[in-house]
LUMKOLLO-806719 format. One record per atom (N, C-alpha, C): residue in three letters; x, y, z. Coordinates in steps of 0.1 Angstrom, whole numbers, padded with zeros to 4 digits, always signed. Layout:
N
ALAXYZ;...
END
This chain:
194
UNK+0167+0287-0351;UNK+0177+0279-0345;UNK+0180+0267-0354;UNK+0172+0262-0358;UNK+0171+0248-0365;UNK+0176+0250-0379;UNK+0173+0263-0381;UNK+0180+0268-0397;UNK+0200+0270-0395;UNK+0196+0272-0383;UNK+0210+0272-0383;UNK+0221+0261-0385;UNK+0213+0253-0371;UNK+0217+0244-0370;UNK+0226+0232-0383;UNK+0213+0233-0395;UNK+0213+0229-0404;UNK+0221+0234-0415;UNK+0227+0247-0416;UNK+0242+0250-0422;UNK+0248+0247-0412;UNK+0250+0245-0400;UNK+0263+0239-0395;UNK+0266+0228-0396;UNK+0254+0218-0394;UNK+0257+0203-0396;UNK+0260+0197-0414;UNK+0248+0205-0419;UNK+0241+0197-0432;UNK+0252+0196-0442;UNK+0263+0205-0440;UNK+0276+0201-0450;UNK+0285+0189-0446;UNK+0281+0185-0433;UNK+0287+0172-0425;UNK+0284+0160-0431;UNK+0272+0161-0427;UNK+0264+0147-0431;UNK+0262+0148-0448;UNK+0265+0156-0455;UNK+0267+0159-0470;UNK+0277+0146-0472;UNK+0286+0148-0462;UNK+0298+0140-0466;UNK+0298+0124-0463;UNK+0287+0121-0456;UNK+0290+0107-0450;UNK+0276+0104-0452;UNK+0275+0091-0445;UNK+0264+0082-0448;UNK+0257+0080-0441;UNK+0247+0070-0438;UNK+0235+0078-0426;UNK+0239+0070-0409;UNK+0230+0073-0405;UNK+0236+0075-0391;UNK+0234+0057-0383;UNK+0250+0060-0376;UNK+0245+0047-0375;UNK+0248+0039-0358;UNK+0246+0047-0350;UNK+0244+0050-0334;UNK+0235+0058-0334;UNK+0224+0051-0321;UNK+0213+0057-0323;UNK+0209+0053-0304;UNK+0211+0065-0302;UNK+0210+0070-0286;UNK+0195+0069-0283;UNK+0193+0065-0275;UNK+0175+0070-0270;UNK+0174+0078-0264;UNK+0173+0089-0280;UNK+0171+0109-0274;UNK+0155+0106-0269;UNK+0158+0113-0258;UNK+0139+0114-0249;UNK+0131+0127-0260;UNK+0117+0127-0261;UNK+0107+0137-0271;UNK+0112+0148-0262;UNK+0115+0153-0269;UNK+0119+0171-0256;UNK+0119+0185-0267;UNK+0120+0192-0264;UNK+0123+0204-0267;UNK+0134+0207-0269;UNK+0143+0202-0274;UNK+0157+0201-0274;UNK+0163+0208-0289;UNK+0166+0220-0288;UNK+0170+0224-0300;UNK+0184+0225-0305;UNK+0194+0212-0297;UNK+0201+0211-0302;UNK+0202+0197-0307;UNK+0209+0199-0327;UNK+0209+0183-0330;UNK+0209+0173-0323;UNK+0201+0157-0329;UNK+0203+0147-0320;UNK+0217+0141-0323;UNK+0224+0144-0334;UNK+0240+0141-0335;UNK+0247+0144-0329;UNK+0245+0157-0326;UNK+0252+0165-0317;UNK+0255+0159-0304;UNK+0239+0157-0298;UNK+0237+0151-0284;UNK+0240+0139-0287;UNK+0241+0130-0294;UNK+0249+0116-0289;UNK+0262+0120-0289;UNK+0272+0127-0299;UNK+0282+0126-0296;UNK+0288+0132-0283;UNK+0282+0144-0279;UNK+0285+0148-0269;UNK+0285+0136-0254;UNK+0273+0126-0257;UNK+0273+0116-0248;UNK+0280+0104-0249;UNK+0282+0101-0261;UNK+0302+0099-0265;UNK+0312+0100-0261;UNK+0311+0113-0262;UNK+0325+0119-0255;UNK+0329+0114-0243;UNK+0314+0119-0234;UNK+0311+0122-0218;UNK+0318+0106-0211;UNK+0312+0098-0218;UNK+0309+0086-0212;UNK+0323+0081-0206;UNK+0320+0067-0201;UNK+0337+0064-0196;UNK+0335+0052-0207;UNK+0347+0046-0213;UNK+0346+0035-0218;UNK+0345+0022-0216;UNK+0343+0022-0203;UNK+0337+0009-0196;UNK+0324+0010-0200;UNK+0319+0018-0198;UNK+0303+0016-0197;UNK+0295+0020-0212;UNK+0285+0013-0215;UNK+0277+0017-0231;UNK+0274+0033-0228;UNK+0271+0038-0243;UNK+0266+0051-0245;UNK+0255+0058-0235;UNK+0257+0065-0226;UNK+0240+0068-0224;UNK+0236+0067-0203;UNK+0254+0054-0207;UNK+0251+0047-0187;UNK+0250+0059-0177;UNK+0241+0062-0173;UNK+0237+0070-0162;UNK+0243+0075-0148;UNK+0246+0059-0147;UNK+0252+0059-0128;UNK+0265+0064-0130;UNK+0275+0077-0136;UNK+0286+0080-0130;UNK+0290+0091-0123;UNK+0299+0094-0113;UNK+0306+0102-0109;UNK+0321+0105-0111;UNK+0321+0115-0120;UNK+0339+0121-0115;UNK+0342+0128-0109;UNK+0351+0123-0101;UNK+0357+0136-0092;UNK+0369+0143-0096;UNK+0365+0153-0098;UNK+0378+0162-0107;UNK+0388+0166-0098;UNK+0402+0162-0101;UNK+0412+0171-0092;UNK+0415+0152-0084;UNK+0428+0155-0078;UNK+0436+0146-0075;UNK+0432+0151-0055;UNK+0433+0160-0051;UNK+0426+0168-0040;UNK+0413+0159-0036;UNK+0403+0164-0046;UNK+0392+0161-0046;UNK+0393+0145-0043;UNK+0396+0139-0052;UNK+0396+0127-0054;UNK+0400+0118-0042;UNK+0407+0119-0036;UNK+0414+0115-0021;UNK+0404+0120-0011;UNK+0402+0133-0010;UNK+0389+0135-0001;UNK+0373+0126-0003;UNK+0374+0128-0015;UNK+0357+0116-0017;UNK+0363+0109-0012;UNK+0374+0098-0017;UNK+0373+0080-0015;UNK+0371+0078-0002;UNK+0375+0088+0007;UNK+0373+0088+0020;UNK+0364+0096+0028;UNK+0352+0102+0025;UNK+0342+0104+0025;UNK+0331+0093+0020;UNK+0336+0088+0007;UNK+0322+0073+0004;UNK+0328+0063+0007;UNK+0337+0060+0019;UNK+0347+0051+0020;UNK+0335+0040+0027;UNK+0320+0046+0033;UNK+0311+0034+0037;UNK+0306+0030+0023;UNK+0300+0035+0014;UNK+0293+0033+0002;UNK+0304+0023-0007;UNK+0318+0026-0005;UNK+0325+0016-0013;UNK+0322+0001-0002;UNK+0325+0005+0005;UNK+0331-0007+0016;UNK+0316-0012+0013;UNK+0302-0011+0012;UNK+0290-0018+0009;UNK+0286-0014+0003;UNK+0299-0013-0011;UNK+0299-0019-0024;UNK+0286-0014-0033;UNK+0281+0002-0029;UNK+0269+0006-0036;UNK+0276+0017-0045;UNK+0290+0019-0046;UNK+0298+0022-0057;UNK+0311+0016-0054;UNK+0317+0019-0070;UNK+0329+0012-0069;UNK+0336+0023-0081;UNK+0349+0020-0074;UNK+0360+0030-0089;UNK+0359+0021-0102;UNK+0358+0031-0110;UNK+0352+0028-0126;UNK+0371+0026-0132;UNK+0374+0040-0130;UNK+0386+0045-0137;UNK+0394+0055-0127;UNK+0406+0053-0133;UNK+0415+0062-0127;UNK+0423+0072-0131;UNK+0422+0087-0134;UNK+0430+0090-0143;UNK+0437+0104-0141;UNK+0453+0108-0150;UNK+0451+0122-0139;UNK+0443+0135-0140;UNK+0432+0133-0142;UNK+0421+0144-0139;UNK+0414+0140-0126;UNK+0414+0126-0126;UNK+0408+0123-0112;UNK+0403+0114-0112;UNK+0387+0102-0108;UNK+0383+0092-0102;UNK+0368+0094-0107;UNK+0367+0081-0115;UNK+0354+0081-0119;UNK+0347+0066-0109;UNK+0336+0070-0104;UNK+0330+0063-0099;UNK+0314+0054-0106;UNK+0312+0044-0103;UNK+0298+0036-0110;UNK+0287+0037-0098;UNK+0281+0038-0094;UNK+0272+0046-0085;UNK+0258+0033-0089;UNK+0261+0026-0099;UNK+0254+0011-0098;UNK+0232+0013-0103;UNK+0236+0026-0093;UNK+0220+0026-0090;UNK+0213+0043-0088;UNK+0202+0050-0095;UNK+0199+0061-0086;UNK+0203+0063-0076;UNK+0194+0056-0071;UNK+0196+0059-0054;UNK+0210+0063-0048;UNK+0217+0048-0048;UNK+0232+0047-0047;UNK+0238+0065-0048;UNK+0241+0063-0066;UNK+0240+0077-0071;UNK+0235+0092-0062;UNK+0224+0093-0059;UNK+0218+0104-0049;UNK+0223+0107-0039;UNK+0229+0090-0034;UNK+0233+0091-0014;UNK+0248+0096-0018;UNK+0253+0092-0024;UNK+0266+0094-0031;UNK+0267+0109-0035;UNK+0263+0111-0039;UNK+0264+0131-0048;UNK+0258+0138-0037;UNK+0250+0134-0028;UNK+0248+0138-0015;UNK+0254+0141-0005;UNK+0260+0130-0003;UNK+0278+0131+0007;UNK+0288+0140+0002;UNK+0291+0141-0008;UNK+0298+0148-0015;UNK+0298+0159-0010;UNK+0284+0166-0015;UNK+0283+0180-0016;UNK+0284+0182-0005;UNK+0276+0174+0008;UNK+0277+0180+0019;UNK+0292+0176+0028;UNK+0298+0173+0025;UNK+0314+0177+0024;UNK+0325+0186+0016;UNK+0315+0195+0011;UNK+0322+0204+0004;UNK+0328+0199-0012;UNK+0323+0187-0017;UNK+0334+0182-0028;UNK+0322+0188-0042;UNK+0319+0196-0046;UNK+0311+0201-0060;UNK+0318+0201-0066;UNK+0332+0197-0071;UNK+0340+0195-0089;UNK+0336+0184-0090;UNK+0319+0178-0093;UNK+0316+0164-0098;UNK+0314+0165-0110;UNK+0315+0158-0120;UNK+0306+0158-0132;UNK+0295+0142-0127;UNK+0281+0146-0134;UNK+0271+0134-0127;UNK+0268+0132-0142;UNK+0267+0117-0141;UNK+0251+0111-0151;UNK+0260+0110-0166;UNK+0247+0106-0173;UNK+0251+0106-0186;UNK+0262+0113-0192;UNK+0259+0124-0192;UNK+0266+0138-0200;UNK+0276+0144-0194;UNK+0282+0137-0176;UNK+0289+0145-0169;UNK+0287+0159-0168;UNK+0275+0163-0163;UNK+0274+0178-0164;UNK+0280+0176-0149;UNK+0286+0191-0148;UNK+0294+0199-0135;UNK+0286+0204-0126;UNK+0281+0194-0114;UNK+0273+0200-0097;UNK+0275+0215-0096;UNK+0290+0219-0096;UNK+0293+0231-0095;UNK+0288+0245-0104;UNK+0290+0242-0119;UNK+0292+0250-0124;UNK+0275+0252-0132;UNK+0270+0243-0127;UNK+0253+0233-0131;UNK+0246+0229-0121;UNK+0245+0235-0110;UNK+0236+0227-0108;UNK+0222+0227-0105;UNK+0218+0213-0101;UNK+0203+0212-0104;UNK+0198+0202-0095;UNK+0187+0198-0093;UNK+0182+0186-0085;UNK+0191+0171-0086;UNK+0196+0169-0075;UNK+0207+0156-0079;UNK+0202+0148-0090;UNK+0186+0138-0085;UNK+0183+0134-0090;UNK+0180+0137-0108;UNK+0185+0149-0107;UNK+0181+0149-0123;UNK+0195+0148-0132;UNK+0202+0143-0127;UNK+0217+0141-0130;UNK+0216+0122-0134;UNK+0205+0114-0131;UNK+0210+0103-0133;UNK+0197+0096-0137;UNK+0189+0103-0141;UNK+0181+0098-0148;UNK+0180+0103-0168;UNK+0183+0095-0178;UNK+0187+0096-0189;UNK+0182+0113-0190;UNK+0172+0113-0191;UNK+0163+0124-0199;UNK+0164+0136-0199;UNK+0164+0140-0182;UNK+0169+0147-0174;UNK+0183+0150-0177;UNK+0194+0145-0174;UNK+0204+0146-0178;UNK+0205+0150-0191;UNK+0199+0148-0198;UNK+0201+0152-0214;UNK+0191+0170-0216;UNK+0182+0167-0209;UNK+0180+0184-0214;UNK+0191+0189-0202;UNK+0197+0184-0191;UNK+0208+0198-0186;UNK+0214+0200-0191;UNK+0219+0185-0203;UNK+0228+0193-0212;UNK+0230+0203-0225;UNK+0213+0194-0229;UNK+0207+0205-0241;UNK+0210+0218-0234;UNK+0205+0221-0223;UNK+0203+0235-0224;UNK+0219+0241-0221;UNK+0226+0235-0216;UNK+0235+0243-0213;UNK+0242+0246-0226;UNK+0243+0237-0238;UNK+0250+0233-0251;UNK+0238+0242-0261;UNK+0224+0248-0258;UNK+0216+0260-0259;UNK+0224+0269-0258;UNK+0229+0273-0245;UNK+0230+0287-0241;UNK+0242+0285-0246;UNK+0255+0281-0249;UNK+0266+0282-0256;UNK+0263+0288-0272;UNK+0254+0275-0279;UNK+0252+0283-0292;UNK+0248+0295-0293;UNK+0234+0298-0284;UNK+0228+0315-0286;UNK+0244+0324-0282;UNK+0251+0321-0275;UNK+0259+0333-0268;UNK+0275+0334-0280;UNK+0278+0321-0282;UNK+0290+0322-0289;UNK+0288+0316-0312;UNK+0272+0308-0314;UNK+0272+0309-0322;UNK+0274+0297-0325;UNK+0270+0286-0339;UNK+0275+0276-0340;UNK+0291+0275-0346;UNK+0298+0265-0341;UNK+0309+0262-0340;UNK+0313+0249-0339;UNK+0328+0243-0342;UNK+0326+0231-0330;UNK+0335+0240-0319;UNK+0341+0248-0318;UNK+0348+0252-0309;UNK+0336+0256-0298;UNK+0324+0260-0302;UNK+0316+0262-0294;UNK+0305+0248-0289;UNK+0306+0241-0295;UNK+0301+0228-0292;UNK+0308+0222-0283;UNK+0326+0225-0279;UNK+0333+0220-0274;UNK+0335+0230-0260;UNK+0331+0241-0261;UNK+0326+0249-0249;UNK+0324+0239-0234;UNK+0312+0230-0241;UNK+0306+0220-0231;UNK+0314+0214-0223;UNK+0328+0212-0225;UNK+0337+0205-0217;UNK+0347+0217-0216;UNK+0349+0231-0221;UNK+0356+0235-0214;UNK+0363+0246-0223;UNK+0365+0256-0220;UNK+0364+0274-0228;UNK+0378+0276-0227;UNK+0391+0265-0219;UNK+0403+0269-0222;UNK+0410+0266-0233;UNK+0413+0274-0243;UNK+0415+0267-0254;UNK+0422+0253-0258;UNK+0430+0254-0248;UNK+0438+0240-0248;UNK+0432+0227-0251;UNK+0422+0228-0242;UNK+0412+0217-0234;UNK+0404+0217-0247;UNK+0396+0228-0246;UNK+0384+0229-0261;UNK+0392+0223-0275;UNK+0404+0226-0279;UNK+0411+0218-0290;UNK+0408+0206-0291;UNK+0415+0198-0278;UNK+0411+0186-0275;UNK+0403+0177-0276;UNK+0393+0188-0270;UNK+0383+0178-0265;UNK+0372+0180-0283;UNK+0375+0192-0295;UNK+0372+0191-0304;UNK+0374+0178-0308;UNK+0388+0176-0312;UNK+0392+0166-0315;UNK+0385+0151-0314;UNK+0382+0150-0305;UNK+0375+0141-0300;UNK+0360+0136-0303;UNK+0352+0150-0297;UNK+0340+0150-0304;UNK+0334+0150-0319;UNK+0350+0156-0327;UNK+0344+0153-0343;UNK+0345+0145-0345;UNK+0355+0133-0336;UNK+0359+0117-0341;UNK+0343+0112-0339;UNK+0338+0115-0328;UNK+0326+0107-0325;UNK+0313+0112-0331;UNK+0313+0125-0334;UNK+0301+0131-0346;UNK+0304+0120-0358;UNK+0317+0118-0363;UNK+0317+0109-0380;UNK+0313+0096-0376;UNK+0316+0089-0363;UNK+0308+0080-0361;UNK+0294+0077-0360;UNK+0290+0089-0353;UNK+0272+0087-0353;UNK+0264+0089-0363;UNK+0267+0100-0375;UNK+0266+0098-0384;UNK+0273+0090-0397;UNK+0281+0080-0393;UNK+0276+0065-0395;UNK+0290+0066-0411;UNK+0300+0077-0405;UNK+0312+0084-0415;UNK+0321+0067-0414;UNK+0328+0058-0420;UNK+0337+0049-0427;UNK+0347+0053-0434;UNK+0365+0052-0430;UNK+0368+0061-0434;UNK+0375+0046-0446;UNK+0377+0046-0456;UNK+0385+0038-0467;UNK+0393+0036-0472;
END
């Protein structure tokens, strides 16, 4: 896997200079690049908050979105979240705290709302999921994403279109969201354009 890995990336970093965002990847088993995984948490992140910030929730869908605020409408009102952003995909929330975070992704689900993305990496409750708590703690969050950004490579092969899988297999979206992610791969490997 690592051999692979290394003709996908190694003609990248051929081109640019060394890396110069530097995420605190946890020791893991993670056999996908650490470039990879920051940019992916790049991507993920909201731009309010630094690389990496843990405490968020999106609620995907405009539906969705109106149902939460009024479902965590006590958690806002005592201010143990608050709307980050607003956008038309939907409502990202700061969840401030684990905890917060848990009681919050908790209400949710048990209101029927699972189009969340949680944590770091925004992985998808629904389409992912796993022990709340492992959505908002750095490490955790980063191998659900290793592995799910695993099982993409083994099944479709390296790519970025398959790197871009992670956010989403309609081509539309995956263009996109390419787009994006190679901007933020030339940054972490530390690319200056002249």
């Amino acid at each position: 896997m690592k051999k692979i890995a290394a003709l996908f990336i190694a003609p990248m970093v051929a081109l640019y200079s060394n890396t110069t965002i530097n995420l605190p990847i946890p020791n893991s088993e993670c056999k996908i690049p650490n470039e990879i995984m920051t940019a992916l948490a790049m991507t993920e992140r909201s731009p309010k908050k630094k690389i990496g910030y843990t405490y968020l929730i999106r609620i995907n869908g405009k539906t969705n979105s109106k149902q939460a605020k009024e479902k965590l409408s006590r958690e806002i009102k005592e201010k143990k979240i608050a709307l980050l952003e607003r956008d038309k995909f939907g409502d990202v929330y700061d969840c401030q705290n684990e905890k917060n975070c848990n009681e919050a992704t908790r209400t949710l689900i048990k209101n029927g709302i699972k189009n969340i993305d949680l944590g770091a990496y925004q992985t998808n409750y629904r389409y992912h999921p796993s022990k709340i708590e492992h959505y908002f703690k750095f490490e955790t969050s980063y191998m659900l994403a290793c592995k799910y950004q695993h099982e993409l490579v083994n099944q479709y092969g390296w790519s970025w279109q398959t790197v871009a899988k992670y956010h989403s297999k309609t081509k539309e979206h995956n263009e996109r969201y390419q787009k994006l992610l190679i901007a933020n791969y030339k940054k972490v490997i530390g690319w200056n354009k002249k």
